[in-house]
DRENTOR-682773 format. One line per 10 residues: number of its first residue (from 1); their letters; for each residue x, y negated, z negated of N, C-alpha, C. Coordinates in steps of 0.2 Angstrom, whole numbers, plus 5000, padded with zeros to 4 digits. Each point is the difference from the previous one (the first is absolute). Example, Ala and Ser with C-alpha at 12.3 -4.5 7.8 and 13.67 -1.06 7.14 Angstrom:
2
1> AS> 5066:5028:4961:4996:4994:5000:5004:4994:5000 ~ 4998:4995:5004:5004:4994:4999:4996:4995:4997
END
This chain:
292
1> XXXXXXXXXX> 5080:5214:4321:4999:5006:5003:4999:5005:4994 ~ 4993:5005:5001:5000:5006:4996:5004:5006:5004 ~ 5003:5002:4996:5003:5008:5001:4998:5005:4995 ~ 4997:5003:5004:4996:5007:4998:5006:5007:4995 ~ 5004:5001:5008:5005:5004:4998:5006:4996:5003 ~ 5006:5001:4997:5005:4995:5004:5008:5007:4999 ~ 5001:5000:5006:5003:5006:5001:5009:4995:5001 ~ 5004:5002:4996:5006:4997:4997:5005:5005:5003 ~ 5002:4999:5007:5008:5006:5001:5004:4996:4998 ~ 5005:5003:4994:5005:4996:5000:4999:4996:4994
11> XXXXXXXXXX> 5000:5002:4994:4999:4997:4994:5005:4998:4996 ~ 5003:4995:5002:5007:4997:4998:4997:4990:4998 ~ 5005:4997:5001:4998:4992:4997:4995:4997:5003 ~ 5000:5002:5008:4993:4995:5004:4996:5005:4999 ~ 4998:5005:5000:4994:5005:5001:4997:4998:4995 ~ 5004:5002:4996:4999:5001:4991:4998:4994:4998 ~ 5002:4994:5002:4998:4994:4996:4993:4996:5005 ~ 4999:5003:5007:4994:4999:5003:4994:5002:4995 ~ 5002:5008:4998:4995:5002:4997:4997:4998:4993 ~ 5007:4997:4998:4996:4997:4991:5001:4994:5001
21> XXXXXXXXXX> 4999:4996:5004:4997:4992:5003:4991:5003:5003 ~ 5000:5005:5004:4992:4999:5001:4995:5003:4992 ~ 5004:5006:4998:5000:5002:4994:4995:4993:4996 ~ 5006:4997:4999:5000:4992:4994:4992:4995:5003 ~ 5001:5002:5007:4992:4996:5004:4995:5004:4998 ~ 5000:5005:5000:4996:5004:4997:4995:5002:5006 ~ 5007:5002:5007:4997:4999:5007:5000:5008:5002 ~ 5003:5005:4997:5001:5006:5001:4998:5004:4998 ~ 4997:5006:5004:4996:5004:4992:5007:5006:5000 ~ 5001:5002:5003:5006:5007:5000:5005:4998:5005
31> XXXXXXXXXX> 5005:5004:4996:5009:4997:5004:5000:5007:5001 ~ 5003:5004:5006:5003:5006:4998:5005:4999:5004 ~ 5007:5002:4996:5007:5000:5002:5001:5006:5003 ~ 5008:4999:5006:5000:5004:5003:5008:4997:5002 ~ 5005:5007:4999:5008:4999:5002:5003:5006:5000 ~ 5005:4999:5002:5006:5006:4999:5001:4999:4991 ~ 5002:4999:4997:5003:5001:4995:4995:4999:4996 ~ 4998:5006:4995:4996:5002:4994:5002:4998:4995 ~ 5004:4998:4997:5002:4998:4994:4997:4992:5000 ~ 5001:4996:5007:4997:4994:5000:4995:5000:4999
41> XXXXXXXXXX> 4995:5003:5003:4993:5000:5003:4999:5003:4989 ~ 5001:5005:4998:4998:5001:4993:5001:4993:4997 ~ 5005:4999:4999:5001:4991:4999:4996:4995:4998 ~ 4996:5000:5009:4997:4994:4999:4994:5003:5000 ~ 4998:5007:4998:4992:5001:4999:5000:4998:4992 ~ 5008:5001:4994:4998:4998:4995:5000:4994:4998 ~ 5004:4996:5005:5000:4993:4998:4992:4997:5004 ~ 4996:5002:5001:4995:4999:5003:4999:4996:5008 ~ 5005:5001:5003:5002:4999:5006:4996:4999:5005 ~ 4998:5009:4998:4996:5005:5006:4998:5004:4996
51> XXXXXXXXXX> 4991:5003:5001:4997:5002:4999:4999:5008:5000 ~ 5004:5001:5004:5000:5009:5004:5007:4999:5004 ~ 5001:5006:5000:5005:5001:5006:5000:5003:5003 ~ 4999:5002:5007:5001:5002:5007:5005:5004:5002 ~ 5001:5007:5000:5004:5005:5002:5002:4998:5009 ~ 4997:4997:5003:5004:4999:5007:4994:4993:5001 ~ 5003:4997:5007:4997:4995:5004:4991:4999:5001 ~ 5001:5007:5005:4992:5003:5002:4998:5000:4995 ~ 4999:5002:4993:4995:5000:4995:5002:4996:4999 ~ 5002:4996:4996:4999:4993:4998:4998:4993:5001
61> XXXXXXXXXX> 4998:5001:5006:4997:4997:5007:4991:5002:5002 ~ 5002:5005:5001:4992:5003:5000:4993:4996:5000 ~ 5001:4996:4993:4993:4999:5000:5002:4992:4997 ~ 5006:4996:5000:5001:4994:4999:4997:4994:5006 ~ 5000:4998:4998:4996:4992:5005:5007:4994:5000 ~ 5004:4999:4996:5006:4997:5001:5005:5005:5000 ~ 5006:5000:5003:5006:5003:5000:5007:4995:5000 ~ 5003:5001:4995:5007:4997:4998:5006:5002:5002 ~ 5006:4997:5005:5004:5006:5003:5008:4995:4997 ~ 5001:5004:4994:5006:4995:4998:5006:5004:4999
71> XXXXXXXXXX> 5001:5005:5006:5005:5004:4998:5007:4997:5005 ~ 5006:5001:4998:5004:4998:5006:4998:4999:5006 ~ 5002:4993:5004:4997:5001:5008:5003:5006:5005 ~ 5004:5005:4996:5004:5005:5006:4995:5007:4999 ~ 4997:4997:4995:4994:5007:4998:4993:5000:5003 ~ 4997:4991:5001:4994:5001:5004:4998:5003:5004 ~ 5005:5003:5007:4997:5002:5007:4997:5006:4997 ~ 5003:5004:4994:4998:5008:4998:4993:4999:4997 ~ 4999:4993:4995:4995:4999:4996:4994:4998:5006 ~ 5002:4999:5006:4994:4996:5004:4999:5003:5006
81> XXXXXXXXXX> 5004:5008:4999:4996:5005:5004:4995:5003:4996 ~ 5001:5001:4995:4995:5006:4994:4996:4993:5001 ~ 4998:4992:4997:4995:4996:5001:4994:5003:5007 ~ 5007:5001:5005:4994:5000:5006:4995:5005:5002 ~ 5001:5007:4997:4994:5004:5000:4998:5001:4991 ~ 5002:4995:4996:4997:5002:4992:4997:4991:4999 ~ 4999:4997:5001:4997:4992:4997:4994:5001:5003 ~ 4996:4999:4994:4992:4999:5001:5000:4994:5006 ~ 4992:5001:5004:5000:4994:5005:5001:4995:5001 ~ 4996:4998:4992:5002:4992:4998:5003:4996:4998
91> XXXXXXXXXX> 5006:5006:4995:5005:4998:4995:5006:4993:5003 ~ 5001:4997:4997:5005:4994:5001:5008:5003:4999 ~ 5003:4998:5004:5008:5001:4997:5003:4995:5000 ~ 5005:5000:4997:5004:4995:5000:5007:5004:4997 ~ 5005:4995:5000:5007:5001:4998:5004:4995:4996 ~ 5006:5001:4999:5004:4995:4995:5009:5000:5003 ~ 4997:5002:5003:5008:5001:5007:5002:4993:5001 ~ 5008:4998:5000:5004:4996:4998:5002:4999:5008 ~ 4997:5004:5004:5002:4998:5010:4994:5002:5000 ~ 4998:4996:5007:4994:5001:5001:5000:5004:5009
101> XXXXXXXXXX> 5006:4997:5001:4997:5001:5012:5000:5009:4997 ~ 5006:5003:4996:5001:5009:5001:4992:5002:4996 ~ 4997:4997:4996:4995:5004:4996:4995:5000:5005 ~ 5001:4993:5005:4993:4999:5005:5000:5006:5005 ~ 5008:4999:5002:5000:5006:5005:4997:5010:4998 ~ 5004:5000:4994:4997:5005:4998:4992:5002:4998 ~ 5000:4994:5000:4989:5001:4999:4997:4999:5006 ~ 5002:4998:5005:4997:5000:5006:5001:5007:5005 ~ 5008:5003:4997:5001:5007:5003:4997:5006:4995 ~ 4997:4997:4994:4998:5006:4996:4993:5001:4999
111> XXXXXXXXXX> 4996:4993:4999:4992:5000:4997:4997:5001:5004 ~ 5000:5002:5007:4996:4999:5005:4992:4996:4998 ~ 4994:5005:5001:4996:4996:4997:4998:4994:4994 ~ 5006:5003:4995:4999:4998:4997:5003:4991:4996 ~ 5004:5001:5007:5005:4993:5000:4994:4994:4998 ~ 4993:4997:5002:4999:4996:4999:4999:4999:4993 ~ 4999:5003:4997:4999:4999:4993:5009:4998:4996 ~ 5004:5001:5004:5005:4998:4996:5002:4992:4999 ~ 5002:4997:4996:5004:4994:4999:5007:4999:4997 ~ 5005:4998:5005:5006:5002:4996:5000:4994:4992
121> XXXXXXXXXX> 5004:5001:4998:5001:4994:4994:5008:5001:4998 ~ 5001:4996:4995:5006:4997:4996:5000:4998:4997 ~ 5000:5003:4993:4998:4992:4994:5009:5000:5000 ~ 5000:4992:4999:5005:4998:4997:5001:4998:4992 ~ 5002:5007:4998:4999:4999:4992:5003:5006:4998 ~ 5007:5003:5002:5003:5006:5000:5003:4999:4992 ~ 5007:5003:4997:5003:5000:4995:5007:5006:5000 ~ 5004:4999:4997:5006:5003:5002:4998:5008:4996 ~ 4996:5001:4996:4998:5006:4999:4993:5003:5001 ~ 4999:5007:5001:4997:5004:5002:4995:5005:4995
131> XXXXXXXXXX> 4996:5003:5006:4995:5006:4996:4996:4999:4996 ~ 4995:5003:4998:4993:4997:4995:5000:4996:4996 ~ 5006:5003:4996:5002:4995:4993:5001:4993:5001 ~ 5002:5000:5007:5001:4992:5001:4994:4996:5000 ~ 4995:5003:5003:4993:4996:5003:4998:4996:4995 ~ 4998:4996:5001:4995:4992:4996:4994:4998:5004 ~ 4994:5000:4995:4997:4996:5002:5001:4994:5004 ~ 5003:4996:4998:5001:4992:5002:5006:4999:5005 ~ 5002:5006:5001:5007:4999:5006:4998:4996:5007 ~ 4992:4999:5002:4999:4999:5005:4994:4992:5001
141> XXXXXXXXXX> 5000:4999:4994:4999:4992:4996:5002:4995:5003 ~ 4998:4996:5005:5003:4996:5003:5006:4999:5004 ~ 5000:5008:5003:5005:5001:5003:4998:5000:5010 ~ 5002:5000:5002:5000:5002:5008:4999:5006:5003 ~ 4993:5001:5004:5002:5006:5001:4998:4999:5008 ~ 5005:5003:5003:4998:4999:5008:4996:5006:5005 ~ 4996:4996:5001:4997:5007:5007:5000:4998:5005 ~ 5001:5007:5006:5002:4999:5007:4996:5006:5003 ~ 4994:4996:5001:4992:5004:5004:5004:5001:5007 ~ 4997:5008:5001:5002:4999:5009:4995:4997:5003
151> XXXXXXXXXX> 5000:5000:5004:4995:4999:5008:4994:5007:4998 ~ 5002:5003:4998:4996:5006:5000:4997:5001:4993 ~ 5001:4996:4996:4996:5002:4992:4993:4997:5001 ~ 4997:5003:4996:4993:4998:4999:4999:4993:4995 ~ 4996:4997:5004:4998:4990:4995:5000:5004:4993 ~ 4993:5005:5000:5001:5002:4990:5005:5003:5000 ~ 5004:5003:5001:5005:5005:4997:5005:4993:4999 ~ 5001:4994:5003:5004:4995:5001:4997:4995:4990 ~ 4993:5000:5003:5001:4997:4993:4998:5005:4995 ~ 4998:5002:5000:5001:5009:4992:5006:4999:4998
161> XXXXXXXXXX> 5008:4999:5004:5005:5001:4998:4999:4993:4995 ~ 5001:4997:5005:5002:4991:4998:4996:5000:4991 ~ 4996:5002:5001:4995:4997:4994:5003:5008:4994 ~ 5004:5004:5003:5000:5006:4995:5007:4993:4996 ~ 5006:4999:5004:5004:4997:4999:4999:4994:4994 ~ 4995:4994:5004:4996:4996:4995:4999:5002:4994 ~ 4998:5005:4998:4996:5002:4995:5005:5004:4997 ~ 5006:4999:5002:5003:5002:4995:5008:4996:4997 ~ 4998:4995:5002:5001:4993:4999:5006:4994:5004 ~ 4999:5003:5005:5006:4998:5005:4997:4993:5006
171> XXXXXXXXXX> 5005:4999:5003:4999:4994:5003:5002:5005:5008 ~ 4994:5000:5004:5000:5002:5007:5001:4997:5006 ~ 5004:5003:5004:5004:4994:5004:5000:5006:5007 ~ 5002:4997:5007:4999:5006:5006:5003:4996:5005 ~ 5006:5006:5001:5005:4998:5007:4999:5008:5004 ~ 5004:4998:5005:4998:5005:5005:5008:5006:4998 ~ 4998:5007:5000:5006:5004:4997:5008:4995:5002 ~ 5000:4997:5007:5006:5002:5003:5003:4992:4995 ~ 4997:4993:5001:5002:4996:4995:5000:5002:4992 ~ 4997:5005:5000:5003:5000:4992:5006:5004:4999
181> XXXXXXXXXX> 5000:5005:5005:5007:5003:4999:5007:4997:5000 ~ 4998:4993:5005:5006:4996:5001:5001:4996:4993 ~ 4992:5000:4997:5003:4995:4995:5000:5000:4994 ~ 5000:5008:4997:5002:5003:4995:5009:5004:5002 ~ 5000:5000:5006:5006:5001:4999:5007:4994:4998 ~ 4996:4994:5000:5006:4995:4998:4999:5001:4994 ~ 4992:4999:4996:4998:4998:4992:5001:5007:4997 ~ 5001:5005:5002:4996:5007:4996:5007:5006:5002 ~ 5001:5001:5006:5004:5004:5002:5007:5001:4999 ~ 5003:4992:5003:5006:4998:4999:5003:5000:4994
191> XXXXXXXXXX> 4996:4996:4995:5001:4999:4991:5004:5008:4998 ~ 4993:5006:5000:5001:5005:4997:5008:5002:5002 ~ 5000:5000:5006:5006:5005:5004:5009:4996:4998 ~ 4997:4994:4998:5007:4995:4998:5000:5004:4992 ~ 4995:5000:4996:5001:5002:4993:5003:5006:5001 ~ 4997:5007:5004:5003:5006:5000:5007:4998:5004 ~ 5000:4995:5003:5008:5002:5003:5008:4998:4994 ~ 4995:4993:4997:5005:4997:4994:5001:5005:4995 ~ 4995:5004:4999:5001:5005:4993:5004:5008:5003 ~ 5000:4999:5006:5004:5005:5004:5007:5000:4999
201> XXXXXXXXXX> 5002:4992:5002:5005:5000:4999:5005:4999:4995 ~ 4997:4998:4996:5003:4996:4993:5000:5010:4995 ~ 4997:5005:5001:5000:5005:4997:5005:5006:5004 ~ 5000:4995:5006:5006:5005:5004:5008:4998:4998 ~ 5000:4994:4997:5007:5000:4998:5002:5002:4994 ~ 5007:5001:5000:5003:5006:4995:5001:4994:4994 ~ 4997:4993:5002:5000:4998:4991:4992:4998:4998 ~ 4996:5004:5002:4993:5000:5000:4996:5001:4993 ~ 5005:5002:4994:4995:5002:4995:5002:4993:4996 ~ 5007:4995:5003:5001:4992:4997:4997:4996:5005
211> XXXXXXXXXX> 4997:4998:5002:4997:4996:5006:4993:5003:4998 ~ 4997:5005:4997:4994:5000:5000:4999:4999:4991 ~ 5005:4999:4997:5000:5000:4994:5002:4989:4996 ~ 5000:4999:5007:5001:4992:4998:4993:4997:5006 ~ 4997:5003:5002:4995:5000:5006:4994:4994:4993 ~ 4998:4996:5002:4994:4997:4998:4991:4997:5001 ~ 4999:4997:4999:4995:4997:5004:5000:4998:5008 ~ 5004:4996:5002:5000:5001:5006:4999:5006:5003 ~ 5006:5006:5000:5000:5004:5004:4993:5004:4998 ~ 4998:5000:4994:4995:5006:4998:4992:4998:5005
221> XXXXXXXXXX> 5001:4993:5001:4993:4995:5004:5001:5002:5007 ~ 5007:5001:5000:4999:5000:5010:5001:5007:5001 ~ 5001:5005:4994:5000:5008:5006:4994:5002:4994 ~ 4995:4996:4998:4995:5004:4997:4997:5003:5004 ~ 4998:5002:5005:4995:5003:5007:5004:5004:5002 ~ 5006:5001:4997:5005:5006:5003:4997:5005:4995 ~ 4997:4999:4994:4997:5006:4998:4994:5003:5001 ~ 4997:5000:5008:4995:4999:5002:5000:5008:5002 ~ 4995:5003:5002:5000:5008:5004:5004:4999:5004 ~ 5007:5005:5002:5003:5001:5007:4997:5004:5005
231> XXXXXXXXXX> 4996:5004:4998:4996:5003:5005:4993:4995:5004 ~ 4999:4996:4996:4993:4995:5003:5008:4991:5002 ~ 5002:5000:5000:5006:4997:5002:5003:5002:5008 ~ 5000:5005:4999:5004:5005:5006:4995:5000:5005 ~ 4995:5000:4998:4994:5002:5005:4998:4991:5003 ~ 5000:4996:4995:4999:4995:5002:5004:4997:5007 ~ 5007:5000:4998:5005:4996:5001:5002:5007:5010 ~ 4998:5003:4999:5000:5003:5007:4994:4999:5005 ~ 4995:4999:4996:4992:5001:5006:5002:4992:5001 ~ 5003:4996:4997:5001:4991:5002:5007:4999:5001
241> XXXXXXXXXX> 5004:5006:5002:5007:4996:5002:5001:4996:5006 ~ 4996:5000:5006:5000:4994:5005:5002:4993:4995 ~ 4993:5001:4996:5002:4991:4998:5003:5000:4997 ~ 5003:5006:4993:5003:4999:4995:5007:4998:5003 ~ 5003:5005:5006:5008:4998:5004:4997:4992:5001 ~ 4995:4997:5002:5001:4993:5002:5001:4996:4994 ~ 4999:5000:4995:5000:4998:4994:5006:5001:4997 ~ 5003:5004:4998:5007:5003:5000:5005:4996:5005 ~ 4998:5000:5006:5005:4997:5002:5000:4993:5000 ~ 4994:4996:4996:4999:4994:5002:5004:4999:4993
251> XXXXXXXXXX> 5002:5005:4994:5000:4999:4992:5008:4998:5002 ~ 5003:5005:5005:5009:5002:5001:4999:4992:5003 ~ 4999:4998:5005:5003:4995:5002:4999:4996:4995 ~ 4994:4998:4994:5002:4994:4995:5005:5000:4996 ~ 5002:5007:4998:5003:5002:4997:5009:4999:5001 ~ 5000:5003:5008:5007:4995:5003:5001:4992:4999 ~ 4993:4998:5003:5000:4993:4998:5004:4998:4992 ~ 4998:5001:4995:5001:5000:4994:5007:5004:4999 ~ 5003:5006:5003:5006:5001:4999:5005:4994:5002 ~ 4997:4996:5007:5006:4997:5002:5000:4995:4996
261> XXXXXXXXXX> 4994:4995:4997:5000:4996:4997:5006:5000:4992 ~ 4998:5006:4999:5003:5002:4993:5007:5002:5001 ~ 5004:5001:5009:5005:5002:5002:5004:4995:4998 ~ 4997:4993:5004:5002:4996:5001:5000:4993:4993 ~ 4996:5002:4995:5004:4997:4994:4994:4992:5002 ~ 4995:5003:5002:4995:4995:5001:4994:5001:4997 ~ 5003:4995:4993:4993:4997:4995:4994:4997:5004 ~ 5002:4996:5001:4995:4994:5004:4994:5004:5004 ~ 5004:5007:5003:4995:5004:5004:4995:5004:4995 ~ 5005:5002:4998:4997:5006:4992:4994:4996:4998
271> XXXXXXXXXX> 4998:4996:4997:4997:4996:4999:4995:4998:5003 ~ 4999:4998:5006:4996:5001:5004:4997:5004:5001 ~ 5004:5007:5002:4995:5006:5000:4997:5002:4994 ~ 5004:4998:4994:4996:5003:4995:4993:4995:4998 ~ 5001:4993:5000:4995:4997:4999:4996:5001:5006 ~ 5000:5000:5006:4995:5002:5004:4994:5006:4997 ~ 5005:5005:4997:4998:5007:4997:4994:4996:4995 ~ 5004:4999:4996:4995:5001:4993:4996:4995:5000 ~ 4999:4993:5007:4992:4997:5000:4996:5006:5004 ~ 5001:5003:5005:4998:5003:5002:4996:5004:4995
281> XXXXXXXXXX> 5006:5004:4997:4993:5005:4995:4998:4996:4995 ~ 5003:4994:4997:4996:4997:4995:4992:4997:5001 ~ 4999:4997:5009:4997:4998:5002:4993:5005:5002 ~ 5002:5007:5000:4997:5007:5000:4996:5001:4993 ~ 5003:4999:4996:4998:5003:4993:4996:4996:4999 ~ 5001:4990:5001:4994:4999:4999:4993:5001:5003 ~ 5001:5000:5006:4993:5003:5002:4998:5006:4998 ~ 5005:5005:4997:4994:5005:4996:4995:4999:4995 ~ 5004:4992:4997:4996:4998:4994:4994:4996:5002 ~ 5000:4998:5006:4993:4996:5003:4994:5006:5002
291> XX> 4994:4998:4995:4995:5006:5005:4998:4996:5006 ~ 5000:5007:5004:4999:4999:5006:4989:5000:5001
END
């Protein structure tokens, strides 16, 4: 896909690193960025990010042909009213929104005419840190990224996106919003909420600065996504708390499980759950090593 002008709300890790993957294609002619926060946005016009900066939505938009919307999912409906009387006729939009049923609904209550041209997306290629400085080219390298066309989008706006994605090096794949929200909340949603809630707890005790001071590799591997934005966290884990409470309560009941085992001074069981555990993800891992 060529992009002419590719309009970036929301210049942080996925926006930012979309832009210097098409950048690196040599698919783009002009980025202009576009956020609340100016020190970011100056950032990434030095780090070469983005080409120009955009003082609001409606300008920024104007006269682009793609549109990038990678700001918190609790900020879209405000970004996809200004879309709906500011987006050129034929521009593409797309997103990087981590739920997909709340962004659909807000682009079906916000774009009016303009809904067909949108296609939700997700790459899955996030990182526990943020803002321009993060962005890479290659973050999006064989990575997953999912799209969830409505009923209502347009065949080209459908594949514009898919081939924007492509070409910026990712592997594209399409489920319908409501299955992916079920199924990001087991692999995506759950993970995070368990880190923020272990490094909750372990700092809420009054012997927190010894427990964090003998803390190692294991712990530093399982709450590293605790260092992720709580604001883009927060938004996530509310527009998906249907399924996220399903999952939670499916995590407590294994958990009991494993208390009683442990209550009751049974190896034999331990062991069972645990080797169940580690073919299961061992068995995972290697299929990330087979190309598909």
């Amino acid at each position: 896909m060529r992009v002419r002008r590719l309009a970036v709300v929301g210049v942080g890790l996925i926006g930012g690193s979309c832009a210097l993957a098409l950048k690196r294609a040599g698919a783009v002619d002009r980025v202009v960025g576009i956020g609340r926060g100016r020190a970011n946005l100056e950032q990434a016009l030095a780090l070469g990010v983005i080409d120009e900066i955009a003082d609001d939505v409606a300008t920024g938009v104007a006269d682009a042909d793609a549109v990038l919307v990678t700001t918190p999912v609790g900020q879209m409906p405000r970004v996809f009213d200004i879309l709906r009387e500011a987006l050129p006729p034929n521009a593409v939009v797309t997103d990087g929104g981590s739920t997909k049923r709340d962004v659909v609904a807000a682009a079906r209550a916000s774009l009016g005419v303009r809904l067909p041209r949108f296609v939700p997306a997700h790459p899955i290629a996030g990182a526990e840190r943020s803002g321009a400085s993060a962005a890479r080219a290659a973050l999006f390298d064989d990575r997953h990224v999912v799209v969830t066309p409505l009923a209502e989008s347009d065949a080209d706006a459908v594949d514009r996106v898919r081939d924007l994605w492509l070409t910026c090096g990712a592997r594209v794949s399409q489920l319908t919003p409501e299955r992916h929200d079920a199924v990001f909340a087991a692999v995506s949603h759950l993970p995070h909420a368990l880190a923020y809630a272990l490094v909750h707890m372990i700092a809420g005790r009054a012997d927190a600065g010894t427990l964090f001071g003998f803390a190692a590799g294991g712990f530093r591997d399982f709450t590293r996504i605790a260092s992720s934005s709580p604001e883009m966290w927060r938004d996530i884990c509310l527009a998906n708390r249907d399924a996220l409470l399903t999952e939670l309560d499916a995590y407590l009941a294994t958990l009991a499980d494993l208390r009683a085992l442990l209550a009751a001074g049974d190896g034999v069981g331990l062991e069972q759950l645990f080797g169940t555990a580690r073919d299961a993800r061992d068995a995972w891992l290697r299929s990330l090593e087979t190309p598909s």
